[in-house]
C-alpha positions in Angstrom: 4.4 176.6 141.5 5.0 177.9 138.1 9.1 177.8 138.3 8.3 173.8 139.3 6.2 173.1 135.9 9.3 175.1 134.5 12.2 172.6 135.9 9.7 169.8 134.8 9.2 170.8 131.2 13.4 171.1 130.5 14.3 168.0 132.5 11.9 166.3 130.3 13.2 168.1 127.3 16.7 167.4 128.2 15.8 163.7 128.6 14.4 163.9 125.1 16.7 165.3 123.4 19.8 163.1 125.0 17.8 160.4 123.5 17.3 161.4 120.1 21.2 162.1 120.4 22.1 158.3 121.1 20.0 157.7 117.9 21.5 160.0 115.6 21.4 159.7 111.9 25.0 159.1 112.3 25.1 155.8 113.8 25.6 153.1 112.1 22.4 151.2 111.9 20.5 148.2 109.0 18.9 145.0 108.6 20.4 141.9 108.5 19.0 138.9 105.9 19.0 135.6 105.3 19.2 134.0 101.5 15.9 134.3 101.4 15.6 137.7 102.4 13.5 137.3 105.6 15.3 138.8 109.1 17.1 137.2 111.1 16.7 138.0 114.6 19.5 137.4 117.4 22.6 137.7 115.2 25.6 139.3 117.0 27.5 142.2 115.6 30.6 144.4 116.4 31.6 147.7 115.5 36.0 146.8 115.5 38.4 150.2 114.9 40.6 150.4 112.6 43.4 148.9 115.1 40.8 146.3 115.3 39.5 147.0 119.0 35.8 145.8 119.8 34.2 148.9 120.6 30.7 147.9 120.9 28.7 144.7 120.6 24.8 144.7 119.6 22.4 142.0 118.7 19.7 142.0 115.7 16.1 142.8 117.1 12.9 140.7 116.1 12.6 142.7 112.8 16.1 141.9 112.1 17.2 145.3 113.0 20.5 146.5 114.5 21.7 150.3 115.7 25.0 150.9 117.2 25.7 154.0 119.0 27.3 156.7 117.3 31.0 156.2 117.4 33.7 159.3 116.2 34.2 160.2 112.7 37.0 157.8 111.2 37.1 154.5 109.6 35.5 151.4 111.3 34.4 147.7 110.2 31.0 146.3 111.3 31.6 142.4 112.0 29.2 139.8 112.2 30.4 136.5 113.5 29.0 133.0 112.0 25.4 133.4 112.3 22.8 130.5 113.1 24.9 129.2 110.5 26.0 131.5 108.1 29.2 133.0 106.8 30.6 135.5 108.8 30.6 139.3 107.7 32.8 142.2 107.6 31.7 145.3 106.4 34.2 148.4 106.4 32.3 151.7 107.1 33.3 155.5 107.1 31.8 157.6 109.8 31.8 161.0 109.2 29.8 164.2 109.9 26.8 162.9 107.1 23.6 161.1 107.4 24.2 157.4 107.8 22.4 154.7 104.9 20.8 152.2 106.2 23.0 148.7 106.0 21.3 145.9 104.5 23.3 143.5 105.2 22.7 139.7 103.5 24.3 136.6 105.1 25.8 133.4 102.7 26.6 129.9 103.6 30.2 129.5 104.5 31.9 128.6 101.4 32.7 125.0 102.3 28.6 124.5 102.5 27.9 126.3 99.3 27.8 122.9 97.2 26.0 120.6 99.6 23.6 121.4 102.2 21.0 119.1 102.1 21.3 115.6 103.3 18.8 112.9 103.6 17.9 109.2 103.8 15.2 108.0 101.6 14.6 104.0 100.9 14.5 104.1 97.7 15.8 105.2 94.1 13.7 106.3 92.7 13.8 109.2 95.2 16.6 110.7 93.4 15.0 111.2 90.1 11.5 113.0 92.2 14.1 115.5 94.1 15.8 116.3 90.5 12.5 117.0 89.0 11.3 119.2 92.0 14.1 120.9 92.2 14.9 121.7 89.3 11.4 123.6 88.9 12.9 125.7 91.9 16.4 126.9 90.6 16.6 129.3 87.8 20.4 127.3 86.5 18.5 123.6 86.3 21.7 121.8 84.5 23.8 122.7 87.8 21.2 120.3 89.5 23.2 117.3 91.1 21.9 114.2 93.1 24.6 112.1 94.3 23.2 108.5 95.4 24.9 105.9 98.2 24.0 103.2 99.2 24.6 101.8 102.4 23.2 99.4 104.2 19.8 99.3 102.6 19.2 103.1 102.6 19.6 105.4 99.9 21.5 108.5 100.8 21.1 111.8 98.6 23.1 114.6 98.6 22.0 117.6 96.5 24.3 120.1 95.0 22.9 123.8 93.3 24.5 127.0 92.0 25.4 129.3 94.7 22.8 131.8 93.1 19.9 128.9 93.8 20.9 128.0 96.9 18.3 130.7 98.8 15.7 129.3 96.5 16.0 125.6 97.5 16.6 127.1 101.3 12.7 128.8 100.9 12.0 131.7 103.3 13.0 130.5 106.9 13.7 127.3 105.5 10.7 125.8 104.9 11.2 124.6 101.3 14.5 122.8 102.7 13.0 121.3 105.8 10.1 119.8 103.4 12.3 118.1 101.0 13.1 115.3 102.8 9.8 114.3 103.7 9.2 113.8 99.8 
């Protein structure tokens, strides 16, 4: 009976241990962000080689969090495609016989959505001079502050414009601060 508790205790050792190998401080492995720094969860990545063939695929977890399994040493890019509408990513990394940082990555708005991104219709005009006053208390660069006005039809349309750098601070974390804007 011993020899039996023997082949139990090194099958479960060897299971252990081929597990802490697959997550080895050498894999590449981080955090992914919105603009307002919360995670973002279900976001796609790929680990491409440097003849740009997809070697593995992973998705963000609930905490935002991402581990790929530990590829050779040699260089590699880590791509993220457009994101639940972000830019897309691509991070070259080095793989080599050292500990692995943690990647913290931060997505953007694709550059063509960097100047407007909120749209809404609100009846009247004197809308446009509220949203430039609450805004404005948002941003840290208040003179880059735009509201463009059309009308159309008896509705007042306003587009909003902000510097880049304010653009997570209109956003709010998870979106809250843009989803609540309109309803002003």
């Amino acid at each position: 009976m011993p020899f039996f508790r023997y082949c139990q205790f090194f099958a479960v050792a060897a299971i252990v241990l081929g597990h802490c190998s697959a997550q080895s401080p050498t894999s590449p492995n981080g955090t992914v962000f919105d603009l307002a720094g919360a995670a973002v969860q279900g976001c796609a990545l790929q680990l491409v080689s440097a003849d740009g063939v997809v070697l593995q695929q992973a998705v963000t977890d609930s905490h935002g969090g991402f581990r790929l399994k530990d590829p050779a040493p040699g260089d590699y890019t880590i791509v993220i495609p457009t994101c639940h509408g972000f830019a897309g990513e691509i991070i070259p990394i080095h793989i080599g016989g050292e500990r692995m940082q943690s990647l913290d990555v931060h997505l953007r708005l694709p550059e063509k959505d960097m100047s407007t991104f909120i749209t809404t219709s609100i009846p009247n005009d004197p809308a446009q001079q509220l949203l430039l006053s609450i805004v404005r208390m948002l941003v840290d660069d208040s003179n880059a502050v735009e509201v463009d006005c059309f009308e159309e039809n008896g509705v007042t349309t306003l587009n909003l414009r902000v510097a880049s750098v304010d653009i997570g601070k209109v956003i709010g974390k998870q979106g809250w601060t843009a989803r609540w804007l309109p309803a002003l």
